[in-house]
Each structure stands twice: as structure tokens, then as C-alpha cells.
C-alpha positions in Angstrom: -2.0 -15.9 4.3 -5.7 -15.2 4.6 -8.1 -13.4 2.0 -8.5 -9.7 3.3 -12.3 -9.4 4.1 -13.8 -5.5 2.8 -16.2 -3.8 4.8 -18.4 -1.4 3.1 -19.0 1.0 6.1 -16.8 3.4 8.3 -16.9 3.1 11.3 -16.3 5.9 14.4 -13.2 4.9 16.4 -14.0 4.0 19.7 -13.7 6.4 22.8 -10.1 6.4 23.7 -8.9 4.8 20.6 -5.8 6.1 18.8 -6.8 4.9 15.2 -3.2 5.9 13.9 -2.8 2.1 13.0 -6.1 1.8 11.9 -9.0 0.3 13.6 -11.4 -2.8 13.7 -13.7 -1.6 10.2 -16.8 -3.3 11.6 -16.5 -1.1 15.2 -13.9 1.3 15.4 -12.2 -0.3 18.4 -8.2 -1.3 18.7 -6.8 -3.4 21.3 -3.2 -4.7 22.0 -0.6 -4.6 19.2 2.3 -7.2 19.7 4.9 -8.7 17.5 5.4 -11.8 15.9 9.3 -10.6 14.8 9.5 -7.9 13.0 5.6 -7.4 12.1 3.7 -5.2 14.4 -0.4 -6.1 15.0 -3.3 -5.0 16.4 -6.6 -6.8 17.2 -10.3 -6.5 18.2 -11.5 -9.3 20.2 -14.7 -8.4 19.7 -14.7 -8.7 15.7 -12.2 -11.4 15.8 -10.4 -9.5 13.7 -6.0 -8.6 13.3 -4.4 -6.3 11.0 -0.9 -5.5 10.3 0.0 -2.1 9.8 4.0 -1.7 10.4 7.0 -4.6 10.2 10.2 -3.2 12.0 8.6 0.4 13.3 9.0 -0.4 17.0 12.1 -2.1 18.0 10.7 -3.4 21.2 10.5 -6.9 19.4 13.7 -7.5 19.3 13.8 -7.9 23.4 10.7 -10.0 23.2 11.4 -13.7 23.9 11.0 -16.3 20.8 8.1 -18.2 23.2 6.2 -14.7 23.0 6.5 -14.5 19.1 5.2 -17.7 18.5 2.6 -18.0 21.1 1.4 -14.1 19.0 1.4 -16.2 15.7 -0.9 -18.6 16.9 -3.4 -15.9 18.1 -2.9 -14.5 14.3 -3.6 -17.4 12.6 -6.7 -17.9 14.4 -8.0 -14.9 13.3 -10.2 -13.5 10.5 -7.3 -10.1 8.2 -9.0 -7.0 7.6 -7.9 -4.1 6.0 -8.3 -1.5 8.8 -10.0 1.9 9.0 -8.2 4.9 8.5 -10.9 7.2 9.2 -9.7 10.9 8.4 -8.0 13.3 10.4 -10.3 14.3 13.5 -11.6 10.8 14.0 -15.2 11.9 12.2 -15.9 8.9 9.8 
């Protein structure tokens, strides 16, 4: 597994954004969470960044097919771990 990269700034989520699972901690944005098994991730394109928040919280992966799983792996391991943001309750960072 990849070093997790710190950022020393906190971002404000992004308009829209639910940062429940965290968010990108260079912008504050979220985009798709999928599954590679068990392990639940979400991305920002932008930021090239992935974080993993939650294995086993939504069962939805189990219906997922194996050729989705891996194809989600691949899109991990291209990109750069971050610890999310959590910014505190009200979104205000």
C-alpha cells in the first residue's frame, strides 16, 4: 500500500458534497465511491486522490460482478492515498 500523503490545510467541502466519508483534503470535493470487495472508496479526479473510509458498511458489493471489482482496483492503484477531511459538524472548516 501507498504512503498516506498529509495536507496541512482544511479545506470547505464542495457545494453539494456530503463530507460524511471525508473529502479530497486539498479541495473539499467527493466523487463516486465503489468497491473493490468489501472496501468502500471515494475519489477526486481532480486531486488524483482515493481514500478508504469503510470495508463491509454497504452490502451493495456483494451483487457487484468480480470484472467491476478489479477493473476499481486498477483505478486505486493508480492513484495518489490521502487521509481525508473530516471537517466538523456544519461543514465550516
Amino acid at each position: 500500500m501507498a504512503d498516506i500523503i498529509p495536507f496541512p490545510h482544511k479545506p470547505t467541502p464542495k457545494e453539494g458534497v456530503e463530507p460524511y466519508f471525508g473529502v479530497c483534503p486539498e479541495c473539499g470535493g467527493q466523487e463516486e465511491g465503489f468497491n473493490v470487495g468489501g472496501n468502500h472508496f471515494f475519489v477526486c479526479h481532480e486531486h488524483n486522490t482515493v481514500w478508504n473510509p469503510a470495508y463491509n458498511l454497504f452490502s451493495g458489493w456483494r451483487d457487484e460482478p468480480a470484472e467491476m471489482h478489479s477493473a476499481n482496483e486498477r483505478q486505486v492503484q493508480s492513484m495518489r492515498w490521502v487521509d481525508p477531511y473530516y471537517p466538523p459538524e456544519g461543514g465550516a472548516a
